[in-house]
C-alpha positions as CSV (number, residue, x, y, z in Angstrom):
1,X,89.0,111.7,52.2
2,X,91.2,112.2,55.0
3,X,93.1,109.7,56.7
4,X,92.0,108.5,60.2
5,X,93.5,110.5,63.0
6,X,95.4,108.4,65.3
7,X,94.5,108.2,69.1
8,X,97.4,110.2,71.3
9,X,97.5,108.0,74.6
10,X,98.1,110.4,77.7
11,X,97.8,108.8,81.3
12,X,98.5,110.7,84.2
13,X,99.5,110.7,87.9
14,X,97.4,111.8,90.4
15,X,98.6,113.7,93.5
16,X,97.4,115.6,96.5
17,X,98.7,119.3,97.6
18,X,99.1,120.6,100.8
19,X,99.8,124.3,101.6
20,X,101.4,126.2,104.0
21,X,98.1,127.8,105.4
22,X,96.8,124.4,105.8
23,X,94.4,123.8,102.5
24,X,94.7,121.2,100.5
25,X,93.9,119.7,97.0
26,X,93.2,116.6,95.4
27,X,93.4,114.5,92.4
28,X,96.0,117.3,91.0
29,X,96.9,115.6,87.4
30,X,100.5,115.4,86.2
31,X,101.7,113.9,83.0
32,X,103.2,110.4,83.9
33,X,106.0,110.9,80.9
34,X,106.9,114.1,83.1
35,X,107.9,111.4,86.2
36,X,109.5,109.1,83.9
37,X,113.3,109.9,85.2
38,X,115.1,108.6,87.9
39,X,114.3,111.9,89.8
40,X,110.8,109.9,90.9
41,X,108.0,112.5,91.4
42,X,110.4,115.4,92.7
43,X,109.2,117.3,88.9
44,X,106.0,116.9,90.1
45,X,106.0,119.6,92.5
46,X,107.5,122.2,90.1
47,X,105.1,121.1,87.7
48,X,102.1,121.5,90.1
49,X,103.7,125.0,91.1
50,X,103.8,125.9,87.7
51,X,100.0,124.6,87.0
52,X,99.6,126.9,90.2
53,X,100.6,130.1,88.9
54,X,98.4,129.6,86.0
55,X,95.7,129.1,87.8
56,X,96.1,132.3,90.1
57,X,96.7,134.7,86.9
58,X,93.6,133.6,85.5
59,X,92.0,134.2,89.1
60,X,93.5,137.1,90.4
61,X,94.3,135.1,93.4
62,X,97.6,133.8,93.9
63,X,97.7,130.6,95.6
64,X,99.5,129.4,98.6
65,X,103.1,128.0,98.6
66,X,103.1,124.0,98.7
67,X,104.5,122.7,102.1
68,X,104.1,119.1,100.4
69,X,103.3,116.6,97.4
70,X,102.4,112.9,97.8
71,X,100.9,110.4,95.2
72,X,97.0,110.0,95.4
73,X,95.4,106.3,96.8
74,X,93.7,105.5,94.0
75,X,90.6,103.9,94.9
76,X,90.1,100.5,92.7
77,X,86.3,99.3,92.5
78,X,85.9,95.7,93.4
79,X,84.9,93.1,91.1
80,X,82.1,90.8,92.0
């Protein structure tokens, strides 16, 4: 019998994108271990620019250039 696999725990940062032309995306995941230096979430742009170019080989449309990068409001539910 093999032994139980353990559970990898991977939480994330969410942030929205805007580009040059104006567009703009949300909730764009980033590894919170990638933001965990004192360079705050300045990787988090190269790392969505990189997420980027994957995504417009696999398309065959390049996307825009990023004019900017800001954290997500996450959106809590309220108790009752």
């Amino acid at each position: 019998m093999a032994p139980p696999r353990r559970k990898i725990e991977t939480s994330f940062v969410l942030f929205d994108v805007l580009y040059v032309d104006g567009t703009r995306s949300s909730n764009r995941k980033v590894a919170s271990m990638a933001l965990a230096t004192l360079d705050g979430d300045e990787p988090a742009k190269s790392i969505i620019e990189a997420q980027d170019r994957e995504i417009g080989l696999a398309s065959g449309r390049p996307r825009p250039e990023i004019r900017s990068v800001e954290r997500a409001a996450v959106k809590v539910p309220a108790r009752e």
